[in-house]
C-alpha positions in Angstrom: 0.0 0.0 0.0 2.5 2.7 1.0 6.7 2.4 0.1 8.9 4.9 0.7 12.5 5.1 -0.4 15.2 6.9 0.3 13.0 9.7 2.2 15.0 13.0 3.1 13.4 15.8 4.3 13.7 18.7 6.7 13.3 22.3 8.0 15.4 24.7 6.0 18.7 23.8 6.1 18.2 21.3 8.7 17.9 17.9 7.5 15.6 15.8 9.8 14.9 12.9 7.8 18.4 11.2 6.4 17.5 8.3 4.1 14.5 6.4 5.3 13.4 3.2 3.7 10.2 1.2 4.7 6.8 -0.2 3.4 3.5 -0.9 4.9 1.5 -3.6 2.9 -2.3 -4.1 2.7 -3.7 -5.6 6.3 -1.2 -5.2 8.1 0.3 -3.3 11.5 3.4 -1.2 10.9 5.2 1.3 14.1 7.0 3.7 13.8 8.8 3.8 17.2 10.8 6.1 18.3 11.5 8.8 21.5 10.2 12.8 21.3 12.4 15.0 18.4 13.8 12.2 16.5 11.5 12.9 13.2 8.5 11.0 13.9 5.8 14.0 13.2 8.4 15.2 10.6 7.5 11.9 8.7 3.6 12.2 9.6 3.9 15.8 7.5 5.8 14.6 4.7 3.3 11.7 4.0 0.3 14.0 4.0 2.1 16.7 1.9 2.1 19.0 4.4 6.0 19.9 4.6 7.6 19.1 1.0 10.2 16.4 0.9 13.9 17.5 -0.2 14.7 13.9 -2.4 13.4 10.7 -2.4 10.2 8.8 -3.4 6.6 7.7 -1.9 4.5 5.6 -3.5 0.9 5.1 -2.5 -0.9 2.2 -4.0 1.3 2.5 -7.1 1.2 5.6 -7.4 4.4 8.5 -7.0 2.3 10.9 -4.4 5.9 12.6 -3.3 4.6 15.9 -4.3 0.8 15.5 -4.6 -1.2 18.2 -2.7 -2.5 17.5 0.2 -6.0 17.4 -0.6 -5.3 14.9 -3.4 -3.2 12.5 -1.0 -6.7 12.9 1.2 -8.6 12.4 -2.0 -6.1 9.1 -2.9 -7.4 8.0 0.7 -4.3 8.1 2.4 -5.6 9.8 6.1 -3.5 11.6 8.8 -5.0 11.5 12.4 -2.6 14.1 13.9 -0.7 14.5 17.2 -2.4 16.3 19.5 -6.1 15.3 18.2 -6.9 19.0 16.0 -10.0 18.9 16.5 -12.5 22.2 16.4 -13.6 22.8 19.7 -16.1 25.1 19.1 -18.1 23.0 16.7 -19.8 20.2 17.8 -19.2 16.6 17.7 -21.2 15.8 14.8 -19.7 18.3 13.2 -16.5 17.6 13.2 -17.5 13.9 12.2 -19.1 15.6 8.7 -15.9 17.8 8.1 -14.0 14.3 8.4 -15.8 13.8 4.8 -15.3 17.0 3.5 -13.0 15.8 0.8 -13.6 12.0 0.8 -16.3 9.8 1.5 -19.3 12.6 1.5 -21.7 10.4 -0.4 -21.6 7.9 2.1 -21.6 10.7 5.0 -24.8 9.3 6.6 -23.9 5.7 6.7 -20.7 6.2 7.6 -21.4 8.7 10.7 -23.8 6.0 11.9 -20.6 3.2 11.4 -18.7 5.3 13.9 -21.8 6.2 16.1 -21.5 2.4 16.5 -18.1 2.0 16.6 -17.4 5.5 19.7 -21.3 5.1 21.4 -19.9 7.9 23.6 -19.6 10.4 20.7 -23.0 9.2 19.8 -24.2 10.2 23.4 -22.1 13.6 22.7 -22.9 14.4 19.4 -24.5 17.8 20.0 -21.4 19.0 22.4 -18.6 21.3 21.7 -16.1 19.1 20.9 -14.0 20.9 23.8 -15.8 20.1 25.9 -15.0 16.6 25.8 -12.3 14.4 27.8 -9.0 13.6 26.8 -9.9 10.0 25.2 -13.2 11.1 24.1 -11.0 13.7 21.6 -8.9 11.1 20.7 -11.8 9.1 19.9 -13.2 12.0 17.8 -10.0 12.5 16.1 -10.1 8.9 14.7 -14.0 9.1 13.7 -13.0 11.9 11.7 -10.1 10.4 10.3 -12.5 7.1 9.5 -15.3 9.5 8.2 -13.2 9.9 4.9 -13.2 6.1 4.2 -9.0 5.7 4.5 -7.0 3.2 2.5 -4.5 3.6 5.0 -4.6 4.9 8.3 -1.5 7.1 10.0 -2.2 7.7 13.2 0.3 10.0 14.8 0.8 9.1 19.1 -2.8 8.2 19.3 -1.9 7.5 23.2 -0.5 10.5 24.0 -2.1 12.1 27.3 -4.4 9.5 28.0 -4.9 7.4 31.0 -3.5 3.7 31.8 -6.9 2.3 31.2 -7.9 4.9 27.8 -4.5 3.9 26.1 -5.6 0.3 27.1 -9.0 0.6 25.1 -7.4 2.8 22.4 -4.8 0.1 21.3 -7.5 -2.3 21.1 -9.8 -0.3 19.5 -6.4 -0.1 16.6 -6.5 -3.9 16.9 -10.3 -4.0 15.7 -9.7 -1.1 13.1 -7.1 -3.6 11.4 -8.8 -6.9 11.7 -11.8 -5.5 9.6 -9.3 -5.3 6.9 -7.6 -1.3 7.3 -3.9 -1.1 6.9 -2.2 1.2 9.9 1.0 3.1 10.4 1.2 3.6 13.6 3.8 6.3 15.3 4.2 5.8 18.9 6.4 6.3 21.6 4.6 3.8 24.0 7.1 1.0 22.6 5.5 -2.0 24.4 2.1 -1.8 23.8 2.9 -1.0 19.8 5.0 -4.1 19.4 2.0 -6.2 21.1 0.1 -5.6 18.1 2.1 -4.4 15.1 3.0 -6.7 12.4 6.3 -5.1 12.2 8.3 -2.1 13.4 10.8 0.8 13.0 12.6 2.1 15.6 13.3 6.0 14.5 16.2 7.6 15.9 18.0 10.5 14.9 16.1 10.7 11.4 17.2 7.2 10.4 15.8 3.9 11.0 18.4 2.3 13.5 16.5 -1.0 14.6 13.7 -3.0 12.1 11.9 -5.8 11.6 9.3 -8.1 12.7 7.4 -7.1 15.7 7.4 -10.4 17.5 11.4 -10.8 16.8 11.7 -6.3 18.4 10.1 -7.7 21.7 12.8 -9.9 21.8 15.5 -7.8 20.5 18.0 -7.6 23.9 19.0 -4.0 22.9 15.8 -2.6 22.3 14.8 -3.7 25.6 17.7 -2.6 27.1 17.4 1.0 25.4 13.7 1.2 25.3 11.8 -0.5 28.3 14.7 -0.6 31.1 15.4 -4.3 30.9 
């Protein structure tokens, strides 16, 4: 579904991203591990044509999207859930559901808002509050809705546990678990290194704009110096 090669990018004449090479295939898992600062977002933006990529090549079902617009890499149904949730907190939740299918999926709006009425029953029960209004998990919740509103092909969803509670990130990782076993491919960049590997096919550890540690997730729990470096073991 999504391979990228040779990926540099960066911030003026900072260079953030040095080289990166990996792939995420239809069905599956993939994390993109790695500690605050060392790119992660950076990579998030460059997908999504938000910051423009200095050399290098992304391919999206095929197809070269390394400098596609924005709105067509949304349109080619490649969907960014941000960091930090970005949701409108002075529109309702409903709202912000619809805006989710601004560019993609509005024919389907109805059915789909009812999928994820089903999917989040406490955004069903909130639909008609400010979105501000609502807890920490219920935004992340919202954030993914909207994200699921424009019918993705692929899913990134960028440190969808950030801020939450022991018990949210609990039900947020297995709510990722369900997204994928009804068929959705997901890159998922995280910091919380344990709970990724649990359920990731495979994994990147990102560190200092370059891929230091890959491969299968099972083999990463494993891996003596990623637990070493990473969990304190």
């Amino acid at each position: 579904m999504l391979e990228i090669k040779d990926l540099r990018a960066g911030y003026g004449p900072v260079e953030v991203l040095r080289g990166l090479d990996m792939a995420v295939g239809a069905g599956e898992i993939v994390a993109v591990l790695g500690a605050n600062g060392v790119g992660k977002t950076t990579l998030n933006k460059v997908l999504s044509g938000v910051l423009p990529l200095t050399s290098g090549s992304i391919r999206f079902d095929g197809r070269e999207i390394a400098r596609a617009a924005p709105d067509a890499i949304v349109d080619a149904g490649l969907i960014h859930v941000p960091e930090g949730r970005k949701i409108f907190p002075n529109m309702s939740v409903r709202e912000n559901l619809e805006l989710g299918s601004y560019r993609r999926g509005k024919a389907n709006r109805r059915s789909n808002l009812e999928r994820i009425f089903e999917t989040f029953p406490r955004l069903r029960e909130r639909s008609r509050q400010f979105a501000g209004t609502l807890s920490g998990g219920e935004q992340q919740m919202l954030a993914i809705g909207r994200g699921m509103m424009a019918e993705p092909r692929l899913l990134i969803l960028d440190e969808p546990s950030l801020g939450l509670s022991p018990l949210m990130v609990e039900e947020m990782f297995a709510l990722i678990r369900r997204l994928n076993a009804a068929g959705l491919p997901i890159l998922l960049v995280e910091q919380n290194v344990v709970q990724s590997l649990e359920i990731a096919s495979r994994a990147f550890i990102l560190e200092n704009g370059i891929f230091a540690m890959r491969g299968a997730a099972a083999d990463m729990r494993e891996n003596p110096e990623l637990r070493r470096v990473y969990l304190g073991l």
